[in-house]
C-alpha atoms as one frame of an Amber mdcrd trajectory, in Angstrom:
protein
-105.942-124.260-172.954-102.850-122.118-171.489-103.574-118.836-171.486 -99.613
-116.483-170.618 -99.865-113.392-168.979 -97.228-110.663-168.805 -96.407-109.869
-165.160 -96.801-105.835-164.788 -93.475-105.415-162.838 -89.830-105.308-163.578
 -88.148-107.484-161.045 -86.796-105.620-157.884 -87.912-102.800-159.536 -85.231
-102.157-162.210 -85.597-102.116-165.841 -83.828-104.809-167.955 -85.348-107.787
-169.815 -89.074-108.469-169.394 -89.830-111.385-166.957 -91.110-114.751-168.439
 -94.535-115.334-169.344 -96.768-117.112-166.303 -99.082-119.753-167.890-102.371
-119.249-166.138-104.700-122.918-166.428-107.352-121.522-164.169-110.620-121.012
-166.493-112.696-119.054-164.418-111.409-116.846-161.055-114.110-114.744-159.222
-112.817-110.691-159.443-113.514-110.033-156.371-113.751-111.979-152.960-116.818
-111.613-150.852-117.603-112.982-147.635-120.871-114.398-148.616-120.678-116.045
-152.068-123.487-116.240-154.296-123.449-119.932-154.845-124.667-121.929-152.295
-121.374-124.037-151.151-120.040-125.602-148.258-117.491-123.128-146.426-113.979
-123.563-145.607-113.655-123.509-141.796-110.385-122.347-140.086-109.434-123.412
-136.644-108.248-120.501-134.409-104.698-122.242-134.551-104.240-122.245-138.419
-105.147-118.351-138.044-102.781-117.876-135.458 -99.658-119.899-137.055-100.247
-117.954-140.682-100.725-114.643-139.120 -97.215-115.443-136.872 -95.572-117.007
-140.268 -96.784-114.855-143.265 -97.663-110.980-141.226 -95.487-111.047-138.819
 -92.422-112.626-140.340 -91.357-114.821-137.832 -89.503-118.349-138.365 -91.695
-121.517-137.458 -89.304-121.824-134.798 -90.206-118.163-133.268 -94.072-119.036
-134.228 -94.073-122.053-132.067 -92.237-120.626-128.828 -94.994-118.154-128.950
 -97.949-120.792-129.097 -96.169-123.122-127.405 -96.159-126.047-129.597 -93.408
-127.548-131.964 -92.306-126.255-134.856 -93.523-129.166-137.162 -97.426-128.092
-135.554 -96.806-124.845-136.509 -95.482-125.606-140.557 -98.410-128.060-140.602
-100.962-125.531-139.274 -99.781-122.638-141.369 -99.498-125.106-144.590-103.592
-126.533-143.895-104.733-122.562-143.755-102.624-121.534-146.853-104.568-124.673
-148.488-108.033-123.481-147.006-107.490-120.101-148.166-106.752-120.880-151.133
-109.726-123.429-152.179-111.588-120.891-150.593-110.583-118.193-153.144-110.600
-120.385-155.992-114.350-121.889-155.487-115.505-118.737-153.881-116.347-120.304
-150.829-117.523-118.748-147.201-114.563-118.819-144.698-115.697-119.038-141.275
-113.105-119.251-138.560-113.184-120.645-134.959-115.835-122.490-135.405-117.378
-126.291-136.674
């Protein structure tokens, strides 16, 4: 049912006791992610906003209170726009769905 995999890395990079095993429940992950998937699904659409936030957020490191003087909302829009794309992305990876962003 569980299925533990070894992580490959030491933590922070030194040596010392190997990390804990990380129980895996997923039965089935596609190897490889491709922009068209073979199954015929429903894609995951992004709004241009929920690109923006995540890319402000997760790439460029900046706190949600940064992010959101730069797109001039509030910083609430911008955790709840960067915490709807993480979720998209991520059902999108799992069920190797089609992202399309921008558009509906």
């Amino acid at each position: 049912m569980f299925e533990h995999r070894w992580r490959r890395r030491h933590r922070d990079g030194h040596t010392g006791r190997r990390p804990k095993p990380v129980i895996i429940t997923l039965k089935e992950l596609p190897e490889k992610f491709e922009p068209t998937p073979k199954r015929s699904t429903d894609p995951i659409y992004l709004e241009l906003a929920e690109v923006e936030a995540l890319k402000l957020v997760e790439l460029e490191k900046l706190s949600f209170e940064e992010a959101a003087a730069r797109m001039n909302i509030s910083r609430n829009t911008v955790w709840r726009l960067a915490k709807s794309a993480r979720e998209k992305l991520a059902k999108a990876i799992i069920e190797s769905k089609e992202i399309i962003i921008g558009q509906e």
